[in-house]
Backbone bond lengths (Angstrom), bond angles and torsions (degrees), N, CA, C in turn:
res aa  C-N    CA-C-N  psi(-1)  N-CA   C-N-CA  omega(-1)  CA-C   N-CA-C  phi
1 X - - - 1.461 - - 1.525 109.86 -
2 X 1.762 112.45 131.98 1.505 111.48 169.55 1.593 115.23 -95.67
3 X 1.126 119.55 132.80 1.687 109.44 -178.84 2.183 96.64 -118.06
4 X 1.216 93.52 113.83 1.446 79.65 174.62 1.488 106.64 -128.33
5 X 1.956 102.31 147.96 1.608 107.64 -174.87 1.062 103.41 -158.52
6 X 1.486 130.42 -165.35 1.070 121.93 -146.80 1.828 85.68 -117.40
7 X 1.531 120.73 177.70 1.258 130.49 148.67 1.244 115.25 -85.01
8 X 1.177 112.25 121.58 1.805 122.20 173.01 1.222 98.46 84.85
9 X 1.683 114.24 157.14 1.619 110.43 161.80 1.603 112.02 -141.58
10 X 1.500 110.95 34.54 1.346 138.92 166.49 1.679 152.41 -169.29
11 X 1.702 76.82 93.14 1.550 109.59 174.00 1.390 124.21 -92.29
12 X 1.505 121.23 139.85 1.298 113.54 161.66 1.358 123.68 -55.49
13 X 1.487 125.73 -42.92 1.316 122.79 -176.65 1.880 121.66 -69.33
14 X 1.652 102.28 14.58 1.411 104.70 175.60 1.291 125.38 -136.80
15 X 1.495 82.35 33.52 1.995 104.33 156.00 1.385 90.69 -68.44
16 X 1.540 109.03 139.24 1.398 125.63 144.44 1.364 108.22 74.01
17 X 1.541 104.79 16.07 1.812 112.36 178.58 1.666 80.34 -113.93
18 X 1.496 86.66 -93.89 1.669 102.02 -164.20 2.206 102.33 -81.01
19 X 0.990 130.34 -14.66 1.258 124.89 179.61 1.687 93.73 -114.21
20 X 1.301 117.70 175.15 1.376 133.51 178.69 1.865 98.93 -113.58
21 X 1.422 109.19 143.86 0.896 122.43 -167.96 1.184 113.36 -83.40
22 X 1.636 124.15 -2.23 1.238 131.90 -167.13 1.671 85.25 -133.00
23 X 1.062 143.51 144.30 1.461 160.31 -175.61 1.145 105.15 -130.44
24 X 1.505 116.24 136.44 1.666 127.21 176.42 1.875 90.34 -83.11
25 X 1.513 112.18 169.74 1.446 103.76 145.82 1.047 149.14 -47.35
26 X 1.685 133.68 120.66 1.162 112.20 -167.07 1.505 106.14 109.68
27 X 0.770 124.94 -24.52 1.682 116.53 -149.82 1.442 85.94 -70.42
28 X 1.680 103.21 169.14 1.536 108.63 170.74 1.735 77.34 -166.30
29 X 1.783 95.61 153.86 1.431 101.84 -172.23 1.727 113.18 -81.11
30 X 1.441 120.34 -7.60 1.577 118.96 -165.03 1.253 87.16 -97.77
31 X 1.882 136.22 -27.72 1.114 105.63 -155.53 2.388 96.26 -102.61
32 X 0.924 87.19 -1.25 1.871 102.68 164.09 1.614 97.98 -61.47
33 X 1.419 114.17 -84.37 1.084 162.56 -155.98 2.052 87.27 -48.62
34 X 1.135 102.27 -60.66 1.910 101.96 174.41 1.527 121.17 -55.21
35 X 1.687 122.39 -17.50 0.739 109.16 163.04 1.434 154.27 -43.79
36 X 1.494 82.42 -45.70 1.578 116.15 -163.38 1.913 109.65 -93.95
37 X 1.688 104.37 -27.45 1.325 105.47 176.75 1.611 113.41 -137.24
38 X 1.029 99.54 178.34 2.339 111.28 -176.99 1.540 105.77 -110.77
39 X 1.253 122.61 -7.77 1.680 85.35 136.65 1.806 94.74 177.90
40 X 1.508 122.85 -156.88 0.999 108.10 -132.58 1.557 88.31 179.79
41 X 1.447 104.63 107.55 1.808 119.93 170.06 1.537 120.01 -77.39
42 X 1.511 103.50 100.57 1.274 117.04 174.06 1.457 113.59 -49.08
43 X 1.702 118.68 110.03 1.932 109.98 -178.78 1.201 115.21 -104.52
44 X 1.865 110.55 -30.34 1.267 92.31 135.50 1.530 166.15 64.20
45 X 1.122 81.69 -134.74 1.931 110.19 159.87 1.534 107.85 -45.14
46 X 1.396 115.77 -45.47 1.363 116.42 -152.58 1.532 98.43 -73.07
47 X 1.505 126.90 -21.37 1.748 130.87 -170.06 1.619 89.16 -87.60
48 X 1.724 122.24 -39.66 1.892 106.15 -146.39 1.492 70.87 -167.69
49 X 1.639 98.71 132.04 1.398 102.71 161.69 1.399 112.46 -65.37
50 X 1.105 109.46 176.90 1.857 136.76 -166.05 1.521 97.87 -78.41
51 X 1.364 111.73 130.10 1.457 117.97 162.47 1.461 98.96 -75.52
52 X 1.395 117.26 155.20 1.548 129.52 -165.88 1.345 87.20 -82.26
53 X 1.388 127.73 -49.80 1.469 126.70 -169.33 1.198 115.98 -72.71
54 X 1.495 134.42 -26.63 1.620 129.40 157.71 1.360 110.81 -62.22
55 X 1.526 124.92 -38.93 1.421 110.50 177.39 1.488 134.24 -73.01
56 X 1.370 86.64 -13.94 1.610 102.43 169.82 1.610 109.69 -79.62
57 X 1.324 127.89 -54.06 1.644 133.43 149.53 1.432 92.47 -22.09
58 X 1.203 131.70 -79.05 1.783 129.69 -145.56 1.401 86.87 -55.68
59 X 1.242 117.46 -48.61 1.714 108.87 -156.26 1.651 109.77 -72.71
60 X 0.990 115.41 -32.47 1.703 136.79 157.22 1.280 119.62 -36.62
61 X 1.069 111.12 -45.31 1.794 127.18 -158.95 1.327 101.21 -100.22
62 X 1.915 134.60 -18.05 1.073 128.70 167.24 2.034 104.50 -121.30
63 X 1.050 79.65 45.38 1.659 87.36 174.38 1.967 120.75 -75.86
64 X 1.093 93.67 -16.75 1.761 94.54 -179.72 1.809 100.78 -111.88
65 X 1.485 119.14 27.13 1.227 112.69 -172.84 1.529 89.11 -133.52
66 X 1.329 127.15 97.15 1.734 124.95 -161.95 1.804 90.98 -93.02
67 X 1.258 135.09 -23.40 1.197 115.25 174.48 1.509 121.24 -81.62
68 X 1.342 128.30 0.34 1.234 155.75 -149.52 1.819 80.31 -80.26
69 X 1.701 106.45 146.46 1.794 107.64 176.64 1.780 85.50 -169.55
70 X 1.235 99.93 141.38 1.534 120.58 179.04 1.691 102.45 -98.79
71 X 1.258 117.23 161.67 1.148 140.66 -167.12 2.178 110.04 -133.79
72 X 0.987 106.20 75.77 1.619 101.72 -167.01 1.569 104.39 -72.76
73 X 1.178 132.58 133.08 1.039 130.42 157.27 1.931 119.58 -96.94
74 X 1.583 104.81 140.60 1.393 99.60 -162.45 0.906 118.55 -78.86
75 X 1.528 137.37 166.37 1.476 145.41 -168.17 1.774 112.00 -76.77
76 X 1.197 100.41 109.37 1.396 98.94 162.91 1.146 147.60 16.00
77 X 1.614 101.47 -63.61 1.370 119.09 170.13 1.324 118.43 -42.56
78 X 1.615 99.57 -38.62 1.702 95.42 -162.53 1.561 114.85 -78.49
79 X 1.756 103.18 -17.93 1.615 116.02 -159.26 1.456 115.61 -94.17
80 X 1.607 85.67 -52.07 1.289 91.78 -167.18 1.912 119.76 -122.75
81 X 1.059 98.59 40.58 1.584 122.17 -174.71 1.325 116.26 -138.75
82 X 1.679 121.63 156.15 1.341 111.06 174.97 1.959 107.76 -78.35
83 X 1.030 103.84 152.45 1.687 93.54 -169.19 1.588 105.47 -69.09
84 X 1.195 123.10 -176.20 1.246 113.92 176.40 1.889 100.92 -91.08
85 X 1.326 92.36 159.24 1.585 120.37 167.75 1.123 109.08 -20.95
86 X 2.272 93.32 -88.91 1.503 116.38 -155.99 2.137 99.97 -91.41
87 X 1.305 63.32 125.54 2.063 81.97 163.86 1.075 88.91 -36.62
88 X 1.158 147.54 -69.89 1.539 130.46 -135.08 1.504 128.18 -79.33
89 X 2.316 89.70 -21.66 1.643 81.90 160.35 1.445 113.73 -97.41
90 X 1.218 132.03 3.70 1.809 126.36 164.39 1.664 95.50 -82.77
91 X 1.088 129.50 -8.26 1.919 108.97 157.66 1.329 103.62 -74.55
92 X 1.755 112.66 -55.61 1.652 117.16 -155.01 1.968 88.97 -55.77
93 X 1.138 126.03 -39.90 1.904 119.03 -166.62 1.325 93.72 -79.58
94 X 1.182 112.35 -35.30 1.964 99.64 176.16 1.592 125.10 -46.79
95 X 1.376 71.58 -70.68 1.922 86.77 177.98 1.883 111.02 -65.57
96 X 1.386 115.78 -21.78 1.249 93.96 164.93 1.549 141.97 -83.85
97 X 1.256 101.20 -12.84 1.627 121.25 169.07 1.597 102.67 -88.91
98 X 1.501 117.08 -17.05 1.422 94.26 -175.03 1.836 102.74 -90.83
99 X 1.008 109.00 -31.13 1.407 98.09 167.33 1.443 120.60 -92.80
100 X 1.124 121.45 11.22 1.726 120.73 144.27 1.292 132.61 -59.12
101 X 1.586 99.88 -26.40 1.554 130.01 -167.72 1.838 101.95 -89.97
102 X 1.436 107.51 -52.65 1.616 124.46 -138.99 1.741 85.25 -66.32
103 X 1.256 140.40 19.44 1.406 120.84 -173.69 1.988 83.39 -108.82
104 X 0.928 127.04 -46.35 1.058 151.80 -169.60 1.781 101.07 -72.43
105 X 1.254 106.68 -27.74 1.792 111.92 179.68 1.736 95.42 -88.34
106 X 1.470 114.83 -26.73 1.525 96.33 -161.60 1.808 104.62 -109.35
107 X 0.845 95.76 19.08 1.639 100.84 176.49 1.381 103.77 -121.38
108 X 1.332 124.64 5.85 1.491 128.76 158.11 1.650 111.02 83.78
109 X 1.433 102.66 14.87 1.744 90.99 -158.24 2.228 91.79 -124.88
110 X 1.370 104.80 20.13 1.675 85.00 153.64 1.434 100.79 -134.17
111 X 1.728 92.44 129.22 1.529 121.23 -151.33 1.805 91.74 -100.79
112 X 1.964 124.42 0.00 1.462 103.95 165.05 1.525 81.18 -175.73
113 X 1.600 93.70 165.38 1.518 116.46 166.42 1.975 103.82 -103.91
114 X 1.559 104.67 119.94 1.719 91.00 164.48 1.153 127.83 -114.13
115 X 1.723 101.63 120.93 1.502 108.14 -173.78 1.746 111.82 -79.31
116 X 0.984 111.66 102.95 1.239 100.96 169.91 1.620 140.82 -132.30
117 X 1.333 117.12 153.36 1.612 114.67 -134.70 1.638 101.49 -109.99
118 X 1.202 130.10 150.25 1.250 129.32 172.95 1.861 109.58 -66.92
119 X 1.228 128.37 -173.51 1.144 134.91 -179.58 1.694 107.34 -77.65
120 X 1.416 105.79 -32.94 1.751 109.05 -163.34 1.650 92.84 -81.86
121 X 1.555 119.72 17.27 1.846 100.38 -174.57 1.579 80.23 -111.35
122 X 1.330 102.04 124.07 1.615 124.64 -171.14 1.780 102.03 -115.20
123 X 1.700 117.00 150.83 1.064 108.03 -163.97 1.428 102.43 -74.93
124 X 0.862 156.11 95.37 2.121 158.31 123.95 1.522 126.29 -60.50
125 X 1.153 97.35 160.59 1.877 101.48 170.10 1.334 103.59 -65.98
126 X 0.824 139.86 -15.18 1.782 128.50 -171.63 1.766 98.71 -104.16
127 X 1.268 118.14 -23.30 1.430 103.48 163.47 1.293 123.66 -94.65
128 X 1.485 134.12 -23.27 1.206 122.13 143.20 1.682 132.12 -25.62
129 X 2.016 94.65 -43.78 1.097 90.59 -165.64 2.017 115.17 -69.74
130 X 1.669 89.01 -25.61 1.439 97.19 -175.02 1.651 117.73 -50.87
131 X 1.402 98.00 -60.40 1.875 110.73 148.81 0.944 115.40 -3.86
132 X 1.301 121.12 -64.17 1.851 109.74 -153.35 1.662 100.66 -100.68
133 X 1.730 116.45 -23.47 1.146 105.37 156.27 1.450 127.53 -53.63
134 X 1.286 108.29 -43.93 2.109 88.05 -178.12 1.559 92.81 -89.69
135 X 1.510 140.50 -5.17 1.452 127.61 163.70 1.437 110.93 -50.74
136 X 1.577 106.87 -37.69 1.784 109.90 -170.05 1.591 105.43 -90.42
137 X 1.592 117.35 0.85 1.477 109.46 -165.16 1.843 92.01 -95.40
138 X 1.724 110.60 -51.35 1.094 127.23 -141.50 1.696 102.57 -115.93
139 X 1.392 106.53 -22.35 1.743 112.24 173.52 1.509 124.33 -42.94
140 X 1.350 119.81 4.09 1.540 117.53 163.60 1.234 117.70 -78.71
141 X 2.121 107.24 -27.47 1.225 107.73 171.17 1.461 134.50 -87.49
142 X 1.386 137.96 123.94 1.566 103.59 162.79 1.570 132.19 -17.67
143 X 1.672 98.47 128.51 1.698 98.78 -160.11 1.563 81.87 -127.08
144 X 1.355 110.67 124.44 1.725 110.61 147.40 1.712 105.07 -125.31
145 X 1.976 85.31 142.70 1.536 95.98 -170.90 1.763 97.29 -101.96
146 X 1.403 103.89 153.10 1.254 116.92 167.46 1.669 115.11 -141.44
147 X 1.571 103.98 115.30 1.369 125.34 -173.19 1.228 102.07 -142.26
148 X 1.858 91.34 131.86 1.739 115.69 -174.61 1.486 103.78 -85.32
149 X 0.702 152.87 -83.75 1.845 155.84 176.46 1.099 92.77 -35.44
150 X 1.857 97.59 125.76 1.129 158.51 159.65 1.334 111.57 -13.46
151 X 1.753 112.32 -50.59 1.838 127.12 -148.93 1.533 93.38 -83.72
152 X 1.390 126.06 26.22 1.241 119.53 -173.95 1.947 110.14 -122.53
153 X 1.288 70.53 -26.27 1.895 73.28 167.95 1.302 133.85 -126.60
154 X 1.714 104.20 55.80 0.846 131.10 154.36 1.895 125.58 -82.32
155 X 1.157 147.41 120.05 1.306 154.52 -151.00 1.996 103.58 -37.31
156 X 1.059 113.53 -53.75 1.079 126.33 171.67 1.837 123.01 -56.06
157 X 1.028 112.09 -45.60 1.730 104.57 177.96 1.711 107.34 -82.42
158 X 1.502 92.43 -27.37 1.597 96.91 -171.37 1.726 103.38 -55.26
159 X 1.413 107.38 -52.13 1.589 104.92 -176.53 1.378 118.53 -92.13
160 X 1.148 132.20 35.99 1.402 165.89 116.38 1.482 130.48 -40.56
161 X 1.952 94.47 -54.38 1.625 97.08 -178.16 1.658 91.73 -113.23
162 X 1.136 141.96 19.41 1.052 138.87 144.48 1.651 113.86 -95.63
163 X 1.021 128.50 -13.00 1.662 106.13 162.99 1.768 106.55 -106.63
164 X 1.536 104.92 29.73 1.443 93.10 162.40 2.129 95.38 -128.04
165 X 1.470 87.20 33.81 1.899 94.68 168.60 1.280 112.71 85.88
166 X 1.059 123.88 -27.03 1.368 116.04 -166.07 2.120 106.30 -66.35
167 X 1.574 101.77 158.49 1.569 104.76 162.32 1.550 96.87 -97.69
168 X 0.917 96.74 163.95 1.586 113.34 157.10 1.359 139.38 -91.79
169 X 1.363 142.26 79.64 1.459 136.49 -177.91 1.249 124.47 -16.78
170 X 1.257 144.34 159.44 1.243 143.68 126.85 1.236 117.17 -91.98
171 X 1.329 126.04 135.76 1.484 131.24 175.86 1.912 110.22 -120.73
172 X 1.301 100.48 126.93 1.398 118.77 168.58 1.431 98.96 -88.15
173 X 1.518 119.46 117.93 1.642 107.75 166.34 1.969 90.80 -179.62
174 X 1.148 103.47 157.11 1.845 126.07 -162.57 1.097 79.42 -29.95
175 X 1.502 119.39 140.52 1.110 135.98 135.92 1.685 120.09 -29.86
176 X 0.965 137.62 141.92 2.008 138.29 164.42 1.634 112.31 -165.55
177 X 1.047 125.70 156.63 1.586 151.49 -178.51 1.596 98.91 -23.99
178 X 1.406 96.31 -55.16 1.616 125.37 -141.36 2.010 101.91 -94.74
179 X 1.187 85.91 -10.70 1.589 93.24 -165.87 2.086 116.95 -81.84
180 X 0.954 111.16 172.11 1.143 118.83 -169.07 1.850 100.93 -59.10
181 X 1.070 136.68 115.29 1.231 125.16 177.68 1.694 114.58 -63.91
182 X 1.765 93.14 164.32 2.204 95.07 -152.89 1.789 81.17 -87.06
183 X 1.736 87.40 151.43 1.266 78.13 172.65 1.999 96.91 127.74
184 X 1.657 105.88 -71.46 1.603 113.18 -176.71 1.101 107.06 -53.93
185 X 1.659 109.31 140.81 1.411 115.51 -178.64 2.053 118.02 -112.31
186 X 0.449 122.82 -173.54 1.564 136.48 -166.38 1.416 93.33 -68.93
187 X 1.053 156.43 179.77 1.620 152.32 131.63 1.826 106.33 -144.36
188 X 1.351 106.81 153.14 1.165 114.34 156.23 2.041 101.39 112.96
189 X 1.036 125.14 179.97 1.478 114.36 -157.00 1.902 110.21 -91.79
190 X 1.464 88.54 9.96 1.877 86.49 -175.19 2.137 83.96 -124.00
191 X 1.530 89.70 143.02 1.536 77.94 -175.81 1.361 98.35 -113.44
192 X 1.436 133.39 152.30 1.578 125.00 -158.76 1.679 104.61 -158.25
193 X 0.992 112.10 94.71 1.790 120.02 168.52 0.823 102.93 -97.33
194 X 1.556 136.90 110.02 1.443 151.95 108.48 1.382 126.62 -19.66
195 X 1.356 135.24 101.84 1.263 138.24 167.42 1.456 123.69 -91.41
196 X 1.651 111.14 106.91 1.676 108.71 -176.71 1.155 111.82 -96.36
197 X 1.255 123.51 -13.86 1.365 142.66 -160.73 1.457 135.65 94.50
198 X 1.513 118.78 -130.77 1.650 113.77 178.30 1.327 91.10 -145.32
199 X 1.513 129.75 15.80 1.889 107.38 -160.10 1.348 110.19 -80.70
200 X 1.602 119.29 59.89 1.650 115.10 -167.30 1.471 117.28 -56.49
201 X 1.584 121.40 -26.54 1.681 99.16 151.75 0.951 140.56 -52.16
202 X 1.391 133.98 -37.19 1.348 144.56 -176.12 1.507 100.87 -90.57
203 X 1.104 104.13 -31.97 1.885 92.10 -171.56 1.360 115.04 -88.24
204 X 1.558 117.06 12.18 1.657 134.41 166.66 1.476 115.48 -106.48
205 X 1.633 107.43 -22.06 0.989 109.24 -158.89 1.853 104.74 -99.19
206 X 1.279 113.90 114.79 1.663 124.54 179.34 1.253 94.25 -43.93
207 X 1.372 146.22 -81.36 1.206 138.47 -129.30 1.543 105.64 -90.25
208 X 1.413 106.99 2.46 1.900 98.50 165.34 1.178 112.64 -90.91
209 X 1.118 129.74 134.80 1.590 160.67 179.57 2.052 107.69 -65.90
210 X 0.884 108.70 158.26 1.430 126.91 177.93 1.576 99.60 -34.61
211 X 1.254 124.94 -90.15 1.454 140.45 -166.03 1.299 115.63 -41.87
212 X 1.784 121.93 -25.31 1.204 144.06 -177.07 1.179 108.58 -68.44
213 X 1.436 106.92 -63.62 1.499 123.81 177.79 1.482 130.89 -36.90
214 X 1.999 90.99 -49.38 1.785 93.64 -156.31 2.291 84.00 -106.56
215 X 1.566 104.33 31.54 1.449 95.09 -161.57 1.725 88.24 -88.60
216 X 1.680 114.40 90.84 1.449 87.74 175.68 1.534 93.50 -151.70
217 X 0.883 133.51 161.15 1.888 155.45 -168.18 1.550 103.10 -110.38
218 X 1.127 118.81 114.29 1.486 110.73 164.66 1.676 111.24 -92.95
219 X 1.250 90.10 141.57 1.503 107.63 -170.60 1.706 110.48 -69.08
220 X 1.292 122.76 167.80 1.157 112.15 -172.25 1.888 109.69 -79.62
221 X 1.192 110.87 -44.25 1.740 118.52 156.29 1.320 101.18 -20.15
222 X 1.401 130.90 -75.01 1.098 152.33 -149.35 1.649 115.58 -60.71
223 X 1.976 83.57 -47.04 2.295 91.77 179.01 1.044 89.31 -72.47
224 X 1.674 142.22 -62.76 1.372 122.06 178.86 1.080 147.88 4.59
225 X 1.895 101.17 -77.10 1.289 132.34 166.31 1.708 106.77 -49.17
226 X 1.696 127.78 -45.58 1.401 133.17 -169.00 1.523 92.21 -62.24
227 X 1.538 110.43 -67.96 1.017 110.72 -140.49 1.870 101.97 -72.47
228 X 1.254 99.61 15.80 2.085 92.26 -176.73 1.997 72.90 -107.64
229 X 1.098 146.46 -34.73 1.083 141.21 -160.21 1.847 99.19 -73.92
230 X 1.123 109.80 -59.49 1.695 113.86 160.05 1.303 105.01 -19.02
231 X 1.602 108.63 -75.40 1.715 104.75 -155.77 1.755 99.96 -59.56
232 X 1.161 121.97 -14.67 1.280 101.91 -149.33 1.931 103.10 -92.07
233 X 1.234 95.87 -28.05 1.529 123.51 167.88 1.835 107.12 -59.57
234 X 1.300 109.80 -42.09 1.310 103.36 179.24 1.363 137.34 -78.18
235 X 2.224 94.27 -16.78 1.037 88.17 171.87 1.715 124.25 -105.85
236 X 1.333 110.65 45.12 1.507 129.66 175.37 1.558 97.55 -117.47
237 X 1.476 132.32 -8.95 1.763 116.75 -151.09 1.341 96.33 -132.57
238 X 1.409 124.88 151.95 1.113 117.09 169.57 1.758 127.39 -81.69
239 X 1.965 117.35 -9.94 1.087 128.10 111.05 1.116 130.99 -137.86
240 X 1.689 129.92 -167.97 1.104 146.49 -167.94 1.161 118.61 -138.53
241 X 1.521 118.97 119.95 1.480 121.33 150.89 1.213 149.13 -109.65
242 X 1.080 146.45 133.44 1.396 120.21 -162.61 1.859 99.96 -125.18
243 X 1.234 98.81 128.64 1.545 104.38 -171.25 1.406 109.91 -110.44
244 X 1.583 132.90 129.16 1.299 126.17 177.27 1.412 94.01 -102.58
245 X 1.688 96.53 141.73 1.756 99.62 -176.59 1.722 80.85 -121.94
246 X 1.142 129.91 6.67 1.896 107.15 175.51 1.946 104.38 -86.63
247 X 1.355 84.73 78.84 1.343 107.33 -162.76 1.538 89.22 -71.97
248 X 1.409 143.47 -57.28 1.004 165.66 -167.53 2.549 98.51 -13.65
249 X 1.808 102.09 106.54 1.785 93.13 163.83 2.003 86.38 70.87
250 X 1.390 119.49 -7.99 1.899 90.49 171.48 1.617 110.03 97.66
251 X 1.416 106.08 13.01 1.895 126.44 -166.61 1.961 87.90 -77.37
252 X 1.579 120.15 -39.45 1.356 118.84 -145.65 1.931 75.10 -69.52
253 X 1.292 108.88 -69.61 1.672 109.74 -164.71 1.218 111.49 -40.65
254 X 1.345 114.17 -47.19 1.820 96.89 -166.90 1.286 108.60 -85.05
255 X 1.147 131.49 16.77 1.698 146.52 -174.14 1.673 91.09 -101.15
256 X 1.523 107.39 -50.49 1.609 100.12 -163.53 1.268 104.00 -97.38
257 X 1.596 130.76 4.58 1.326 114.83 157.05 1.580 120.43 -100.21
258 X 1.813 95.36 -11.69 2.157 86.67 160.88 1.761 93.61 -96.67
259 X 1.519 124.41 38.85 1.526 102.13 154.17 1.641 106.39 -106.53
260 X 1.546 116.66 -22.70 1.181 126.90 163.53 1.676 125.94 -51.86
261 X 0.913 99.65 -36.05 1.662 123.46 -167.89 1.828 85.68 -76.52
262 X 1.394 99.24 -58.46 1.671 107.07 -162.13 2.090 98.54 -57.52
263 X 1.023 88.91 -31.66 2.001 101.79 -164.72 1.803 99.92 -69.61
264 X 1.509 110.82 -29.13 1.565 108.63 176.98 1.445 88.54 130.46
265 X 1.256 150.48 -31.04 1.672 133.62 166.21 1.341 105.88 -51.38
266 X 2.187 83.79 116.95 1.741 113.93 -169.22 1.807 82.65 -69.02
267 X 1.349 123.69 114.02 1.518 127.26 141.94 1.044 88.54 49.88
268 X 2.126 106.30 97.45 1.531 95.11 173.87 1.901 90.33 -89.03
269 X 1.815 91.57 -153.09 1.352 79.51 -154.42 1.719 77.52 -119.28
270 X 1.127 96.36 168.16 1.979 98.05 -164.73 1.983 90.32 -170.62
271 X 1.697 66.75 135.13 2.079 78.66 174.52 1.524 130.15 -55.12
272 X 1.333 127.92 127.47 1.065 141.81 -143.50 2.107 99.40 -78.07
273 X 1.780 100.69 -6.93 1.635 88.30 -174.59 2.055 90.83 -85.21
274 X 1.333 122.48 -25.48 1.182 146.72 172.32 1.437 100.44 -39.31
275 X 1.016 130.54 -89.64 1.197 144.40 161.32 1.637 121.90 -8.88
276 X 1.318 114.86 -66.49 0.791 94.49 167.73 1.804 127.87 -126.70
277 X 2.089 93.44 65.77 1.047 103.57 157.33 2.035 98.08 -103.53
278 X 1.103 111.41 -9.58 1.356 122.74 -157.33 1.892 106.21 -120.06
279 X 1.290 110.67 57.95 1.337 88.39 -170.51 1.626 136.44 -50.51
280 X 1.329 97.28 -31.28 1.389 91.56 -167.09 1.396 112.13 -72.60
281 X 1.848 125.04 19.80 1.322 110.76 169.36 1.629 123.37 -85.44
282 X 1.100 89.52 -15.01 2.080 113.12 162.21 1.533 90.77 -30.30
283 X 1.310 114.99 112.35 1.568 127.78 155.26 1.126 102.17 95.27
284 X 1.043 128.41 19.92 1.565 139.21 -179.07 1.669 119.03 -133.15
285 X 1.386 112.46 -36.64 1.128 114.39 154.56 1.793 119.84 -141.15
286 X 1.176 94.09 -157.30 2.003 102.15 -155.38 1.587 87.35 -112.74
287 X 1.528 103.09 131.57 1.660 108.49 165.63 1.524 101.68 -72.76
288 X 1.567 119.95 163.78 1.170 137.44 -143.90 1.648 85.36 -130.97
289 X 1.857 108.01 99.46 1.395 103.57 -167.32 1.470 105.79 -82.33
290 X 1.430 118.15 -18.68 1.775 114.26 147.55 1.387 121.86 -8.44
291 X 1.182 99.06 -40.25 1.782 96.67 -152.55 1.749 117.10 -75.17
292 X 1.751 86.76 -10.30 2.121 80.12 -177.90 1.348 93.89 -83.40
293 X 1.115 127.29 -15.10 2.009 115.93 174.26 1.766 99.52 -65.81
294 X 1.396 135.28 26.39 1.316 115.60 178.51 1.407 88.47 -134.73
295 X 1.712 127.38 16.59 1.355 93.80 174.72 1.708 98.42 -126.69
């Protein structure tokens, strides 16, 4: 099975793309947002672990969608920070992300934890070692790792961080020196394509900001190319997700509902303000006759 969705499902820049600018009562953007896709990478998590009581809301808000599965990404602390000192505050961040999570663990619907690493975490003995520390904190849960430098997929580390559980990501994102060479594929029993995009100016360039970076449209050539890369990932994993993070204006959704379309979903169905911020999804997917209850 492929489940593809977007990262996050609340941005300012997707008023009046992917949400309606006018809201009935009630509205909330994850439980809009479930309509249209099967599941959905918590980002989140990665700034402040999960209040127990929002994750219980998340699980609430996609309660009539039983194929519906979250994607948590881990807290900072663990990735991209030096850890703390005293044991006692790597318990106090343990236990608070793990019960940020556990509402989302007991309703059966988060299908992984993603650890993922900046470019400067290079393969060494001291990052191995970090590995098996959140392997031994968080290893009850499905763990997929995602690491940009190269020194990691080489034959040797690969079966390293696969016999301490982890899958391995695939990441779509600019080509560079330092980057994962073309070619490596996903490994391990959860299959996981990451989409950053192509914006190699901005994504070289220091002084562009977040939105700059991931601000990019994949071409239809391009979902093609993903979506034959999907099947091929799925058929090594027991599943597959593929997450668009060029979240940037509402680009991640209409990317992951022409990757649906591309995967064999007859005309999924996608919000009608979507549509026509995106024309060319006309004949590709189904307006969302929901949408005159929002005006």
């Amino acid at each position: 099975m492929i489940r593809v969705g977007p990262a996050g499902w609340s941005y300012p820049d997707w008023e009046g793309i992917v949400v309606p600018r006018r809201k009935p009562p009630g509205f909330h953007p994850l439980r809009h947002l479930a309509r249209y896709v099967e599941c959905v990478e918590v980002n989140s998590s990665f700034y402040r672990a999960p209040e127990p009581a929002h994750a219980k809301q998340w699980v609430e808000l996609v309660a009539d969608r039983a194929r519906f599965r979250f994607l948590a990404k881990l807290h900072r602390v663990f990735t991209h920070a030096p850890l703390p000192e005293r044991e006692a505050d790597v318990r106090t961040a343990v236990e608070a992300f793990r019960a940020g999570v556990a509402p989302l663990h007991a309703a059966g619907q988060l299908a992984a934890l993603l650890v993922q690493f900046p470019l400067s975490f290079r393969m060494a003995p001291a990052a191995l070692a970090r590995l098996r520390a959140i392997a031994a904190h968080f290893g009850d849960f499905p763990l997929v790792l995602e690491v940009r430098h190269r020194s990691w997929f080489d034959p040797a580390p690969r079966a390293e961080v696969a016999a301490m559980g982890y899958s391995v990501a695939q990441i779509d994102l600019p080509a560079g020196p330092d980057h994962p060479p073309a070619g490596v594929q996903a490994s391990g029993p959860i299959g996981y394509l990451r989409l950053h995009g192509r914006n190699r100016a901005a994504w070289f360039d220091a002084r562009a900001g977040r939105d700059q970076r991931y601000d990019y449209l994949y071409s239809p050539p391009e979902i093609a190319e993903l979506a034959q890369l999907a099947r091929r990932l799925a058929g090594q994993a027991d599943e597959t997700y593929v997450i668009t993070n060029n979240h940037f204006a509402g680009k991640a959704v209409a990317n992951a509902l022409e990757l649906l379309a591309a995967l064999g979903e007859d005309e999924p169905l996608a919000p009608g303000e979507l549509i026509d911020a995106f024309p060319r999804l006309r004949g590709r997917v189904r307006a969302d006759g929901q949408q005159s209850l929002f005006w």
